[in-house]
Structure formats: C-alpha cells, structure tokens
N, C-alpha and C positions, 0 to 999 in steps of 0.2 A: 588285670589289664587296665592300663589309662582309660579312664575317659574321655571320647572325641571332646575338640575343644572349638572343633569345625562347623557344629550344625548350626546351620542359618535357620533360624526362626524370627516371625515377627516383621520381615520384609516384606514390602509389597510388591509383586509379581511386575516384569514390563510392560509397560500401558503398549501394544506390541498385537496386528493380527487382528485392527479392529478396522469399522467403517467409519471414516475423520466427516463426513459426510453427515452420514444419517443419525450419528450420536450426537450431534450439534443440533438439539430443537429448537433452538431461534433461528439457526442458518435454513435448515428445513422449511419454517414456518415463511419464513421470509420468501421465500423460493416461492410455496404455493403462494403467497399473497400478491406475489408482482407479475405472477406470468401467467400468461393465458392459458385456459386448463387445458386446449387443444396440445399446448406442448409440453405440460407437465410427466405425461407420461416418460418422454424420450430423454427430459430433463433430469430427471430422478436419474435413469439408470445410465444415462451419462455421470453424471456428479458422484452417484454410489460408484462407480467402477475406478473414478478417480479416486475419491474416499479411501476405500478400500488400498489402491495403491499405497497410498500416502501413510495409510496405516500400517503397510507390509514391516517384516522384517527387514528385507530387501533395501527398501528405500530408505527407513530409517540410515541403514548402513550408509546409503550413497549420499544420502545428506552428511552424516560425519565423515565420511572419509573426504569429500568435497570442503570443507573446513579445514580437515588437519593437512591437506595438502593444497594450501591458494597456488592460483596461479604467479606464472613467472614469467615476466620477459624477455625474448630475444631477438634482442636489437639487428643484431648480422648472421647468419649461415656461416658454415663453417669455411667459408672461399672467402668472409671478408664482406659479400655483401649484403647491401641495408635492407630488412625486411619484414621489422616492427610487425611482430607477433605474438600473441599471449598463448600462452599453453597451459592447459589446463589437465585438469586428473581428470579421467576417463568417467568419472562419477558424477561430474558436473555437465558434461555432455549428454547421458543419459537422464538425467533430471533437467536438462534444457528440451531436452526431446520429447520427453514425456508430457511437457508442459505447452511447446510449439503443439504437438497431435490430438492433443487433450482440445484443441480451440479457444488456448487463452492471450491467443494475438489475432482471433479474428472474430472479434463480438459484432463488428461491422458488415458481416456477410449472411447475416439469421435471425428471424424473428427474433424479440426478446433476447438478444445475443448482451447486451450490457448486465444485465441480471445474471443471465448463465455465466457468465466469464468472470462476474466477479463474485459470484459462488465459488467457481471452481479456482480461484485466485485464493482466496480465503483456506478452502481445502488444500492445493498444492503448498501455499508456503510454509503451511505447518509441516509439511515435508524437509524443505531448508529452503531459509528465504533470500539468499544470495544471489539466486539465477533469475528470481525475480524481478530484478533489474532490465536486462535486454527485453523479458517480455512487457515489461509494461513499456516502455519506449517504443517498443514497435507495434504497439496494440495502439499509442498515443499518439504517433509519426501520421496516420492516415488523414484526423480530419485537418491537419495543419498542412497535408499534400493535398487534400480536396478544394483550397483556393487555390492552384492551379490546374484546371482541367485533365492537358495534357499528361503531365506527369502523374496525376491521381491517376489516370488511365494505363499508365505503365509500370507504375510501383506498385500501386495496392494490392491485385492479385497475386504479387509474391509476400508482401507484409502481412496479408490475412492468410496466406495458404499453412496448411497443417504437417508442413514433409519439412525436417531440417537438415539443414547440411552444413556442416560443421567447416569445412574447408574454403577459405577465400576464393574467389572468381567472379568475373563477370558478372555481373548481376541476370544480366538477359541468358545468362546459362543456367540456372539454378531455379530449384523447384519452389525454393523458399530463401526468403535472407532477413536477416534482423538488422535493427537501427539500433542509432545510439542517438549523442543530444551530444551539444559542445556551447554552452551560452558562457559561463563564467569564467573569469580572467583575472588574474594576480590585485589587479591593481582598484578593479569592480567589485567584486561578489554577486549581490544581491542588483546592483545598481550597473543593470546589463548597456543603458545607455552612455554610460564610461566605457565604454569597450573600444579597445585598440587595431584588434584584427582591420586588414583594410583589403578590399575587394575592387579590384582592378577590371577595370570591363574587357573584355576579349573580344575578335570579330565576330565571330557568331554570337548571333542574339540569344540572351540570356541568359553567355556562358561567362566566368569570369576565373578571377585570377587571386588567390586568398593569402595573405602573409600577415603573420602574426600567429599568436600561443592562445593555449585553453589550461586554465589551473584545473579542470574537473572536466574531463570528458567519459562521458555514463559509457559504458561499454564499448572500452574502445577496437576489439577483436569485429565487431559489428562489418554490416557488411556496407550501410549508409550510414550516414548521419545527418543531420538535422542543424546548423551551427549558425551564429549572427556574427554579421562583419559589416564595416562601416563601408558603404558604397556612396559612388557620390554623391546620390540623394538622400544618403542617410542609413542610419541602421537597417539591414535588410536583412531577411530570411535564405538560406543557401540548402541545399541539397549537393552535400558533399560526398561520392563512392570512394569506398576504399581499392577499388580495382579499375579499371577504366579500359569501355566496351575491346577494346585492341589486347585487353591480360595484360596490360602492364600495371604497376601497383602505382597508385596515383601519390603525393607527397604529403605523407604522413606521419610526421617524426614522435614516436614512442618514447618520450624521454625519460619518464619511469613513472610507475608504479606506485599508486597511493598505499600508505601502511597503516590500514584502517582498525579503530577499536573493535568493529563485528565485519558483518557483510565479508567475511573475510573469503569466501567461495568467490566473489565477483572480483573485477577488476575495474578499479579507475584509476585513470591516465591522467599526467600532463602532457601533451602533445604540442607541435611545432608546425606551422604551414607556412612552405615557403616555397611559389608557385605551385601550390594547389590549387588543381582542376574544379571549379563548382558549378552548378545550375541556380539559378535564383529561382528562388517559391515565392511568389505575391509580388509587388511591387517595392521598387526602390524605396526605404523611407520606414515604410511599414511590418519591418523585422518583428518587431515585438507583438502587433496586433497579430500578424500570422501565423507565431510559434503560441501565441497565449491557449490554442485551443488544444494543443500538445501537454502545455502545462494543467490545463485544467485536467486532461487525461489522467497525466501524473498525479497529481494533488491526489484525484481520488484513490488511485494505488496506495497512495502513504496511509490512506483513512483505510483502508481494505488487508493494506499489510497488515497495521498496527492492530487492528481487531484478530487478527490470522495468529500474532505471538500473543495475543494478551485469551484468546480460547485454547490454547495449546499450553499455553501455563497456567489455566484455571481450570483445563482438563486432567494436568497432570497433580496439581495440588488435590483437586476431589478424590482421582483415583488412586494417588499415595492415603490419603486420611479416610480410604472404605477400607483400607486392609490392615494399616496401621494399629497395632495398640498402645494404651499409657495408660496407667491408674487406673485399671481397671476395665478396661471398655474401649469400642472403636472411637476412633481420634474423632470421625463425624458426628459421632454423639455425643460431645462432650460439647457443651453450650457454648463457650467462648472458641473454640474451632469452628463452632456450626456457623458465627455470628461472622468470624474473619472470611471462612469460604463463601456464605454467601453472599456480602461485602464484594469480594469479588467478582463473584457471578453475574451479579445487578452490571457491574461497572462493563465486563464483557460482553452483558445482551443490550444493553444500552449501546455498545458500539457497533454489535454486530446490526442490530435493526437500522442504527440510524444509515451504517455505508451501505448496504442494499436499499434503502429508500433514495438514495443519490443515485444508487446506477439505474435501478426503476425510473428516475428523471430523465435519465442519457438515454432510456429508449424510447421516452415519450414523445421528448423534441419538438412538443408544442411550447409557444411564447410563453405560456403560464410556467412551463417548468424548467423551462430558460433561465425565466427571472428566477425562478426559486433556488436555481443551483447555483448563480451569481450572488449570493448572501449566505447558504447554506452550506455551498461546498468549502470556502474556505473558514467557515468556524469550524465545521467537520475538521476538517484536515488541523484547524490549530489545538483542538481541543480532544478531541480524539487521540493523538501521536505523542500527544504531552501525559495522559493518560496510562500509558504503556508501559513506561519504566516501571515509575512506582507498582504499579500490580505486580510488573514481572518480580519485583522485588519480594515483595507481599508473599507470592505464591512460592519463590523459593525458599523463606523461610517455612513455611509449611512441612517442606521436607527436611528440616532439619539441616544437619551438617551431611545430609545425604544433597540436599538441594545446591551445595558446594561446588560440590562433586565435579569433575567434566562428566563422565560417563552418565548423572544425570539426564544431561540435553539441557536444565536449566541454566547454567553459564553464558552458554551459546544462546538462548533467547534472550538473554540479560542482555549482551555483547552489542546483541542486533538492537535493539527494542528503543534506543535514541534516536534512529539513522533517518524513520519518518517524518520524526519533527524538525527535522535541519534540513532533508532534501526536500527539493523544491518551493526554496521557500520556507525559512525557522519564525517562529510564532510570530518576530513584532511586524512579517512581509505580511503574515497572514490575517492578525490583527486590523492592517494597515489599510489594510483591501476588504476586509469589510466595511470597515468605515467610508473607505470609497464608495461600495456600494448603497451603503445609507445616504450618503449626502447625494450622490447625481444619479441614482437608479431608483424611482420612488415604488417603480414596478417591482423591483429588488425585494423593498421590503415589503410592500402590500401583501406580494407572493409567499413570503415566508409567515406574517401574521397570519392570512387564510389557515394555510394549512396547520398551524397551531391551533389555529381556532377551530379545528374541526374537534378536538375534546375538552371543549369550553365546555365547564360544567360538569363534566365525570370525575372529578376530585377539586377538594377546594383548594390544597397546596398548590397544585398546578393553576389555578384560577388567579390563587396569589401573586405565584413568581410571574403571571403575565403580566398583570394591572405593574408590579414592580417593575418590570423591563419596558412598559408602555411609558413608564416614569422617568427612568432615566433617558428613552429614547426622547423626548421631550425636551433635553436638557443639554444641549449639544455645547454647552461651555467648558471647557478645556476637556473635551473628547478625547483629543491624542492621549492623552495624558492618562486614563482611564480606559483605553480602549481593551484593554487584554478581561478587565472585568467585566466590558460590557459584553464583549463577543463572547466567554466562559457563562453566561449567562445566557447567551443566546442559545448553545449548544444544549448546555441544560434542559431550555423548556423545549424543544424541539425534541432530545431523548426525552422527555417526559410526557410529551403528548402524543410522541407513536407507542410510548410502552403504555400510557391509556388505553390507547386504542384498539392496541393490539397480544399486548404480552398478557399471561394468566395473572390473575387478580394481586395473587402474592408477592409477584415481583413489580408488577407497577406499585402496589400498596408501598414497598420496602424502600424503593425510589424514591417517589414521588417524598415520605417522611422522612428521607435524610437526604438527598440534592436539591429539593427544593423547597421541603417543611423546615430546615434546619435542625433536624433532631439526628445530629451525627457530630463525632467527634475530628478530629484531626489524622485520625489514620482508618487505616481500613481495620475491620473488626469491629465499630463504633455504632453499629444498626441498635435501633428500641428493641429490646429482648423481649418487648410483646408481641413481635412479628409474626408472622410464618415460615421461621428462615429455614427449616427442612425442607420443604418444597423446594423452594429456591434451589439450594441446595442438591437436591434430588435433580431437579430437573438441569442441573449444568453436568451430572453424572457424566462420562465418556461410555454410554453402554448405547450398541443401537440397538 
C-alpha cells in the first residue's frame, strides 16, 4: 500500500482559544501602572473577558468573514425610493456589538475609563480592525459636543451607552447610536478651511440648512455626524442626524462607496447635502477649534490601532517560530530568527507603552498633561502609524510563504496597517503640528522635556539622544524642512525613557542600543548579538 502523501508535519498549530489580553505583558503591565489599584481588579477581568473573546475561534471567524463580505450600498428600496443605506454581513454587526458593550465608546462615564478603553481598543482590534472606525468616532464625538452644553446633555448618554442597535431611527428613540465625522472635501483634504459645503441659517436658533459634498465621510451608516460647513461667520462646527426627531430620513445622498486597499469591513462614503437639516456645536467661525478635540480623540485611535496590528503580528510571527522547525532546531532558537523577533518585539512594546501613557494623559486632564499630549500626541500618532507597515512586513516574512497566505490573517494586517498613518491626518499634518506646538506652546514642550527627564541618568544613550534633541531644538533654522526628523526623534526619546522607566531591563537595554545608541542596521533583525534578545523574545510570547 502507498504511502500517505497527506501528513502535515512541522506546522504550527492556530494561534486560536487564547487570552489577547493577558498574553500581552506590556499591555497588562501598562494597565496596572495607569490605574488606580481600587479598579484594577474589575479592570482585569473586564479586559481578560474581552481578551479572551478576541481570542475565540468565533470571533476570529467573524473578523474574516466581516472582510470577505464588505459592505454595499443601497441607494433606493425596491419601490424606487431614496434611502442611502449600508448593509453589512451579519459578522460586522456582532463584532460592532461586542465592541459598543465591551465600553469602548464610553471611556467618558468611569474612572480611569481612557486607560480601560484603550486597553480594550487594543484588545478588540486584533479581533478585526474595521469596525473600529464608528467606535472610535463616537468615543471621539463627546468632548467636541461638551462645548455646547445643551446638546452634550442630549447626545452623550446615548454615544457613551453600552446597548447597540443596528437599525436607523430617531435618535431620542434608541438605547444607543454611533457617529461618524464628515470634514474633508474633493477639492481640501487636509486643508479643511478650503471647504465648500455652505450652511444657511434657519429660523430657529442654531438650526441650519447644509449644501454641498464630503470626499470621506467615516461611517457613514452612523446615526450622527459631526461635519464643517462654511456659515456666515465662517467655518463652523454642525451636528448633522441621519433621521430627524418626526422618522423622517433627513438629506443624505450615499453617492458611493470608497474601494479601500484594507479596512475593507468598514464603510466610507462620498456623500451629498442638499437642504440638510443641522444643529451648530460651538460658535459660528470656530468649526475647527471645536471638532479639533474630536480629532485629537482620533489621532490617538490611529496610535492605539497601529500598536493593536503591529502585537497581533508580532504575536503571530513568535507563535509560528515556537513551533516551527529548520535545520535542525526551533526557528526561535536559531540566532538570526531570535534577533529579527526580538527587533520586532522592542518596536511593539515601544508602542504599546507609549499609547497607554497618552490615554493615562486623557484621564488626568490636569494642565500639565494637556500640554504634554499637545507635542506628544501628535509625534505619537506620526511616528508610531508609520511604524506599522514595515513590522507588519517583517513579521510576515517570518512565516514564510505561509505568512502570504490569506488564511494566514497576515495579508489582512498588511492590508490594514497604512490606514493610521493617513487618517486623520498623514505624517507632514502631523509633523506640521508639532512644530506648532514647539514654536507658540512653550508649556508644550516644557511638558514633554519634564517627563523625559524623569529617567535622566538610567542609561547613558538615552542621556545622549536628549542633549541631541536639546540641539537641534535650539536650532530652529529651516525647521519645516527637517521637521519629520525632528518629531521621529522626539518619539524615540519619549519610547526610550518610558521603556527606562518602565519595561524589564533587556528590553529597554535592546532599545535604548539601537533607536538611540545607533548600533542597528537598516532593517529589522539588526540588534547587537550581545544582547539578551531571548527574554525579549520570551516575553512578547502569545501564551497567558
């Protein structure tokens, strides 16, 4: 009789049935260091339950099949009339669900709620990070409704509530509703005070009348939105419903459907308003200053995302190379594997620390860590998201022509792994705004020296690249010009002096001699082989 020509040997098992949570010990570590130990308990087994989730069989499923079936637009019912609607696979609704009940659009209603949410942001999206999108919009919508009273009083208790409901209506009907955003426009982009849209004032006070287009409007199935239109006093801030208090669908034209390289579970729109109902949030004029606390929301999503695919593919690369063999031995032990994974690893707990020290800022909300997130958050967010690819890169070679694969999952983190560093804002916006905040917020940077300065002296590379970056700040002659160097520099000592501070000795040591010693080459795998890169290694494992 033949020889089976069938048996699979030499595979590694589905990284599948684990805790996404508690196998993350920088995420963990992070967790206890930011929250008060009173709520650490409730914290944990909130996050492990989500963890867990995210680790199921189940979910795994509902994230691919949420990809291989995007949403689709229908513009009319079958009678012919208009009624610009996304439809989506049943797999993205439950994974929107899971994610509204989890309390990751309502960090604003709980102690310590910016920390928890963007743990559990981090956890969920390695689930699948498409749906991602309405929740952090409607997690972001709040403090930019809290400049107007009223409204913050009407909306927020449904944008923070835990119950979702998938079906258009009424907003004052419904237990729960998500937002969307609508700022950029064909002929803009980035440069939202070019904007066309124009806002007609209505007889009642503070209602108005909206006409004109959005090249990118973030979720547009949402139940509000959040949109700038030029009023007569200028760019303003609107509070747009998709349904309007009577059930009638307010003027919302769905003109199609962006055909995205990842994110392909979400939907964004180009849409059309033409006598559309709005409310104004903030005063006439001041559209930008009011939505900006929205975007900073976002910003740090993009930092919290990008850390979320770049642990999920640094979990997946370890847990393919513990089972894997070649020449002899497991793929982890083989020195130049050990040196690429833990290359990796450093790059991942570097960003995981740094985006939990942001949202630990968003709860402190004193003046000190104001300023610190107005210079910090946006190097984060430029340096961090730009970060992403290449790792993800990195770690699908790891697996081989297996890491190709779709059935991987690696493709699909590739796919995604650009989208943070262009939304809201792609590097030179980000760039651009810290150097604002260098030049006219001196409290900006004071706040961000301090806190580097708190492990002044526990390594001398990091003592260097400060006195270095003291240098160039110094030196503010053709700035534009240099600024992506300067801000990739900023990000640097700031991952370098929380992972002093904070991460086990091997991985700050591993850091510290190649981001900011200089003893690294031009790709990942390029760490000093005199390191301790098994720990390293060890400790980014997927095992809780």
């Amino acid at each position: 009789m033949a020889a089976s020509t069938h048996t699979v040997t030499n595979q590694a098992p589905p990284l599948v049935g684990y805790d996404v949570f508690t196998a993350d010990k920088a995420l963990v570590a992070a967790v206890e260091r930011h929250l008060d130990p009173g709520l650490l308990d409730e914290a944990r087994g909130d996050l492990s339950g989500l963890g867990k989730s995210a680790g199921s069989a189940q979910v795994q499923e509902w994230g691919a099949l949420a990809n291989e079936n995007p949403p689709k637009l229908r513009t009319h019912d079958r009678y012919g009339n208009r009624i610009d609607e996304v439809e989506f696979h049943p797999a993205y609704h439950r994974l929107l669900g899971k994610g509204v009940s989890a309390g990751l659009t309502a960090a604003w209603t709980r102690p310590g709620g910016h920390v928890r949410r963007a743990a559990g942001f981090v956890v969920w999206t390695q689930a699948e990070a498409g749906h991602g999108c309405p929740l952090s919009m409607t997690h972001a919508a709040v403090p930019a409704l809290r400049t107007d009273p009223a409204l913050a009083a009407e909306w927020e208790p449904r944008l923070t509530s835990t119950v979702y409901e998938e079906e258009l209506g009424p907003a004052d009907r419904k237990a729960g509703v998500l937002f969307g955003m609508g700022m950029t426009e064909k002929q803009g982009g980035s440069d939202v005070r070019a904007n066309t849209t124009v806002a007609r004032p209505l007889a009642e006070d503070g209602t108005y009348e909206l006409t004109g287009h959005k090249w990118f409007c973030s979720a547009p199935m949402s139940d509000g939105f959040l949109v700038l239109a030029q009023a007569p006093g200028g760019v303003t801030c609107f509070l747009l419903p998709r349904v309007l208090a009577d059930g009638t669908r307010n003027q919302f034209r769905i003109q199609r459907l962006k055909d995205k390289l990842g994110n392909r579970s979400n939907a964004s729109g180009e849409v059309e308003f033409d006598g559309t109902w709005a409310r104004r949030v903030g005063d006439e004029g001041r559209g930008v200053r009011t939505i900006i606390e929205m975007v900073s929301a976002t910003r740090l999503d993009c930092v919290l995302g990008a850390a979320a695919l770049m642990r999920q593919a640094v979990a997946q690369a370890v847990h393919h190379c513990t089972y894997r063999e070649a020449f002899g031995g497991k793929l982890t032990d083989k020195p130049l594997m050990r040196n690429v994974l833990a290359d990796l690893a450093l790059e991942s707990e570097a960003a995981t620390t740094l985006a939990l020290r942001l949202a630990a800022a968003c709860d402190d909300d004193g003046e000190q860590e104001r300023a610190f997130l107005r210079l910090a958050l946006p190097a984060a967010k430029y340096w961090v998201t730009k970060r992403c690819t290449p790792l993800v890169v990195e770690a699908s070679e790891c697996l081989g022509g297996n890491g190709y694969v779709e059935e991987s999952g690696m493709p699909r983190l590739l796919r995604e792994s650009p989208l943070n560093s262009v939304w809201e804002g792609a590097g030179n916006v980000q760039a651009l705004d810290v150097l604002r905040a260098i030049q006219r917020e001196p409290a900006a940077l004071n706040a961000f020296l301090q806190e580097v300065g708190k492990a002044r002296g526990a390594d001398h590379r990091l003592d260097g690249a400060i006195k270095d970056l003291l240098a160039e700040l110094a030196d503010l002659d053709g700035i534009e010009g240099r600024a992506r160097r300067l801000v990739e520099r900023i990000a640097l000592v700031l991952q370098g002096s929380l992972l002093v501070r904070f991460a086990p000795p091997e991985t700050a040591d591993a850091f510290c001699a190649s981001r900011l010693g200089g003893d690294w080459g031009n790709a990942f795998g390029t760490l000093p082989h005199t390191l301790d890169l098994a720990s390293v290694v060890e400790r980014a494992r997927p095992v809780a």
